[in-house]
N, C-alpha and C positions, 0 to 999 in steps of 0.2 A: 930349595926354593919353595917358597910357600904363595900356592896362585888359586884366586877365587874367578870363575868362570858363572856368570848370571846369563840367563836364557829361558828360553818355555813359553807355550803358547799353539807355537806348532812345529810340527819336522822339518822344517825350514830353516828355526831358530834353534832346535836342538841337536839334532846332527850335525850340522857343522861344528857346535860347540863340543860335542863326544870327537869327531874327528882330533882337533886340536889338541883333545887329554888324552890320546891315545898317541897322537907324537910328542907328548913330553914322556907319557910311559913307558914310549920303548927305550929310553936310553937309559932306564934303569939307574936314573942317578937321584934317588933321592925325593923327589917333586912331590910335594904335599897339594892334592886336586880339590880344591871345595866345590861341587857341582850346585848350583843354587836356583831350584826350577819350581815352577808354580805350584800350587797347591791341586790343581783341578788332576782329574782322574787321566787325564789325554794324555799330559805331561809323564805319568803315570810308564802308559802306555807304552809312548815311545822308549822310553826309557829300558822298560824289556826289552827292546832289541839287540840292545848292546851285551847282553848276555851276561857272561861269569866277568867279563872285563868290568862291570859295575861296581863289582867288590872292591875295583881298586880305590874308587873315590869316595870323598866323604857327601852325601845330600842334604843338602839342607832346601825345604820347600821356604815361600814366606807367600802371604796374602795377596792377590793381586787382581786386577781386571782392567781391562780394555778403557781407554778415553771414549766416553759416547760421541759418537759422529754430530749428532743433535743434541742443543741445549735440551734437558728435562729434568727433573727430581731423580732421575737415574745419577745426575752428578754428585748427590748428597754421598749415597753412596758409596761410588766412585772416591769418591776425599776420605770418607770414614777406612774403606779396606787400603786408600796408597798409604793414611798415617798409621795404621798397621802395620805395611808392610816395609816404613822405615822404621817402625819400632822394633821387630822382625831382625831387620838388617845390619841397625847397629846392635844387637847382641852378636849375631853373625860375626860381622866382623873383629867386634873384641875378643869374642873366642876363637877366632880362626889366627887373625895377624896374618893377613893377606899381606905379601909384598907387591903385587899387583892384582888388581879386579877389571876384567875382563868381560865386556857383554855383547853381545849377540843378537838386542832387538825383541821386541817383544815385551809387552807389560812388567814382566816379573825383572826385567833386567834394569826398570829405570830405580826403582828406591835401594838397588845396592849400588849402583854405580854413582848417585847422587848422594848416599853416604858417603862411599869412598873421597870422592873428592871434598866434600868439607872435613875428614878426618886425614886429606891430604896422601892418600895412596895416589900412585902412578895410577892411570885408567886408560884403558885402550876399547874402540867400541869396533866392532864389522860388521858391516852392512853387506847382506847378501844378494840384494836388487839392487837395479840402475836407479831405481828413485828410493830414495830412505823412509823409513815406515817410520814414523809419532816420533816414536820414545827416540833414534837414534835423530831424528831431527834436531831433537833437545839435548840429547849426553853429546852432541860434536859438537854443543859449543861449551862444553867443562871438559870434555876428555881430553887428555896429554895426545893420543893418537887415532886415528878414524884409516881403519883399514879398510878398502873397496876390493869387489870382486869384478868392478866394470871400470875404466880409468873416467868414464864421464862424468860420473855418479859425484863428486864432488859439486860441480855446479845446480845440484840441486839442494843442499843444502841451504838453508836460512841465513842471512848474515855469514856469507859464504865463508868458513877458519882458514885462517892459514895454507898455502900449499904444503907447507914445511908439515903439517900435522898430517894430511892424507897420503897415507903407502898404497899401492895396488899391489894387495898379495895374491888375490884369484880367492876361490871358493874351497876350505877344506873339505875334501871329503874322505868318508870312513873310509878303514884298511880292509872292511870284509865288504868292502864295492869294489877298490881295487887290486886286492890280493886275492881277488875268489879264485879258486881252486876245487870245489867240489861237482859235483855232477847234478848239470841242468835239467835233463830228462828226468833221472830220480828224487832231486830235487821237489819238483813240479807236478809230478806223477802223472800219468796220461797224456802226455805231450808224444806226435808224432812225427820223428827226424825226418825232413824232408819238405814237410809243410813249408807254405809261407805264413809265417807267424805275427802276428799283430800284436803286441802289449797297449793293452789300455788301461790308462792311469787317473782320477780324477783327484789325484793330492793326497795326502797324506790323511783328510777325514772323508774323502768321496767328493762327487759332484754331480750331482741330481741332472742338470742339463746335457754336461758331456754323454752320462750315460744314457740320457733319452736320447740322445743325435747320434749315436755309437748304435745304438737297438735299431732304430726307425729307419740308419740308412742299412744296414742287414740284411734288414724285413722287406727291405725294397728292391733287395740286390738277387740277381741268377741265382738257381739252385747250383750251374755248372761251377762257376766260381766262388759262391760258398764251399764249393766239394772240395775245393783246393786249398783254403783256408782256415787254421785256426785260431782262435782267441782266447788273450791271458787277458782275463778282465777283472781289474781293483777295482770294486764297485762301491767300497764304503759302508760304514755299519747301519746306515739308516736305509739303503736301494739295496744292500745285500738279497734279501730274501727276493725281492720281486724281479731284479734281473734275476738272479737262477731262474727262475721260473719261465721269463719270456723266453732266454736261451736254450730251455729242454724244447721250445716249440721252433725253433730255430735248426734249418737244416746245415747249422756249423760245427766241428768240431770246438770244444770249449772247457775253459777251466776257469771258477768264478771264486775270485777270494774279498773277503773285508778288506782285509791289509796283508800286506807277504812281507815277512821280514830279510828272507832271504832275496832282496832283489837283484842282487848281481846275477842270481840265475836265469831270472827274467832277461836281461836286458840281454845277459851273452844269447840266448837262445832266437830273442827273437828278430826279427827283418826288419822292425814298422812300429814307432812309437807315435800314439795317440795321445797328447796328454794335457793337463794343463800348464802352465808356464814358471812356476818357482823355481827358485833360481839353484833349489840344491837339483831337482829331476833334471834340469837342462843343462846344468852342468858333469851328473851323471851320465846323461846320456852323452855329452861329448867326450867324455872318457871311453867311452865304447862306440864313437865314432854310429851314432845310429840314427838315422834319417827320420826325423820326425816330423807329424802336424799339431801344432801348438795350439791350445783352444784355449789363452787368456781368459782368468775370472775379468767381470768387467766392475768389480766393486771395489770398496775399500780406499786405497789409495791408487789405483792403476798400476800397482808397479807391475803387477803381471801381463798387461799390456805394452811395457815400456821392454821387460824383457825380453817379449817376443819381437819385439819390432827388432831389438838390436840381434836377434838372430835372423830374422828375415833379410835385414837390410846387408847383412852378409852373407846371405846366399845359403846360410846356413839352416832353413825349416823352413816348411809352409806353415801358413797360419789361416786360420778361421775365423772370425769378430762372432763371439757367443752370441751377441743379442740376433744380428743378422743369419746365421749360419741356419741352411735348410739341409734335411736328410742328404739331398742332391748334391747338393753342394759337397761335401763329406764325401757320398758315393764317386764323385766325378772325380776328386782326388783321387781316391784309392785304388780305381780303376789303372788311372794314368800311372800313382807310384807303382803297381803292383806289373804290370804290363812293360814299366821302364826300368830295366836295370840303368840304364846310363845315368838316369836323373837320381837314385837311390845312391848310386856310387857317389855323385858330384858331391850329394846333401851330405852323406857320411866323412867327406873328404873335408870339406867346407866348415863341419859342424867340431870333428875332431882336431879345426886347428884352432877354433878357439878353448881350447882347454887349458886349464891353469897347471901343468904337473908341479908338486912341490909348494902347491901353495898352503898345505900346515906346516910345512918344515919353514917356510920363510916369515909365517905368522908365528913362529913359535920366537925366532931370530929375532922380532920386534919388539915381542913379550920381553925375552931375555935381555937386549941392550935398554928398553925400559927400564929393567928393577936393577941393570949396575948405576942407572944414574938417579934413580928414585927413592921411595922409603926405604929405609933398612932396619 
């Protein structure tokens, strides 16, 4: 079988999509992968984490950017790199001979997946949030199927498709989140067993707020309970250097990274996730059943707010509203979760039953009964 997979933008859009090419890999039968991710350096990025497994698939980048929020001469632009990046697209496709194309959201994924369908491939799109971002608003009304990871998420669709077209397969996620097997401590380095352990997380490029409401309620907190604490804090490439620095003045144990590729170690090790709300972290963390406070971005389309709520509203996370959230506020949480095993137990309980297991192998299932009745 020969399957093109379009995504890129952020860890959001492309991990799930490596999830995916790594259950059609393991069955070792054949599967031609065209990975099809944007041009920018991020894309790049992410992409190293997937490690020697990259070798397996073919890359193809194409042109792409973001719909501006606002009308301006930013749109000229915007038309000049999307007809690009169907020019991009259909060579892709003619030299690939995709039997199905497959996207994941995200700019880079609308001019293949809107080749695809005028050159009449089977298309399948999945949307990782409860409310769907631009591009998959648009490819679910050409796509043959619109896989969700939350079963509401259909009703937010435009000119609402078909039921018959929406599956709820749940969220893939990668085999080295859920087959980790290596050692967290060494992993990590300087992590002490024993601690209570907090990970904070501001997404996959940082987040300049979470980590000023992460410092300031710290700085505001006991030395006695700092002394019992410590922190695994993703601060992102641009707040990188300045939290290290606030944190050497900080009476906490601590360990400060850009990005950590190895996260399953993080997450096994620690008690206490900080983070923001996208829907591959929250669904990571309900693999590992871990209680967390969700600090929704408040921009964009809201869907990172829409997330949280659907785990708040089942008892599953606390949550925070960034614009309103003071140091205290923060503090008065962490207090209460740290002091309460029962309430940590509940949210662990609560959080890991919304977890999707098997949700690449059943998205691969849709793929597949897709291309027996589709192009050939």
């Amino acid at each position: 079988m020969r399957l093109l997979i379009a995504c890129g933008g952020s860890a959001g859009h492309i991990f799930p999509a490596l999830a995916l090419a790594e259950e059609f890999k393991r069955q070792k039968d054949g599967c031609q992968i065209t990975l099809v991710v944007s041009s920018r350096q991020r894309d790049r990025d992410y992409l190293a984490s997937a490690g020697s497994f990259l070798k397996e698939l073919r890359i193809e980048r194409v042109i792409s950017t973001p719909l501006p929020y606002k009308f301006s001469f930013r749109y000229l632009y915007f038309l000049l790199r999307l007809f690009l990046g169907f020019l991009q697209s259909l060579v892709i496709i003619l030299r690939q001979r995709p039997q199905v194309v497959v996207g994941f959201g995200g700019s880079a994924s609308f001019a293949p997946l809107v080749i695809a369908r005028i050159m009449e491939r089977p298309t399948l799109i999945h949307e990782q949030n409860v409310v769907p971002g631009r591009a998959n608003r648009l490819l679910a009304r050409i796509a043959d199927r619109i896989a969700v990871s939350f079963a509401q998420t259909d009703k937010f669709f435009p000119r609402r498709p078909k039921v018959s077209k929406i599956i709820n397969t749940g969220l893939p996620l990668r085999r080295r989140i859920l087959d980790y097997k290596g050692n967290s401590l060494s992993a990590l380095g300087d992590i002490a067993p024993g601690k209570f352990t907090v990970l904070v997380l501001g997404g996959s490029q940082g987040a300049h707020n979470v980590n000023e409401l992460v410092l300031k309620c710290l700085k505001a907190m006991d030395k006695t309970t700092l002394g019992h604490l410590q922190i695994i804090h993703l601060a992102g490439k641009k707040d990188f250097g300045s939290v290290l620095k606030r944190y050497e003045a900080l009476s906490v144990s601590s360990r400060v990274f850009e990005f950590l590729e190895d996260m399953a170690a993080a997450y096994r090790i620690c008690d206490l996730l900080i983070s923001r709300a996208g829907a591959n972290t929250i669904f990571e963390a309900a693999a590992f059943g871990l209680p967390c406070v969700l600090i929704p971005h408040s921009g964009g389309t809201q869907h990172q707010k829409a997330n949280a709520a659907y785990f708040r509203d089942h008892g599953a996370a606390l949550v925070l509203d960034e614009q309103g959230a003071l140091p205290e506020d923060l503090e008065k949480l962490l207090h209460n979760l740290i002091g309460n095993q029962g309430l940590r137990e509940d949210l662990s309980r609560k959080i890991r039953a919304l977890a999707v297991p098997g949700a690449a192998g059943k998205l691969k299932e849709e793929i597949l009964a897709l291309s027996r009745g589709g192009y050939v």
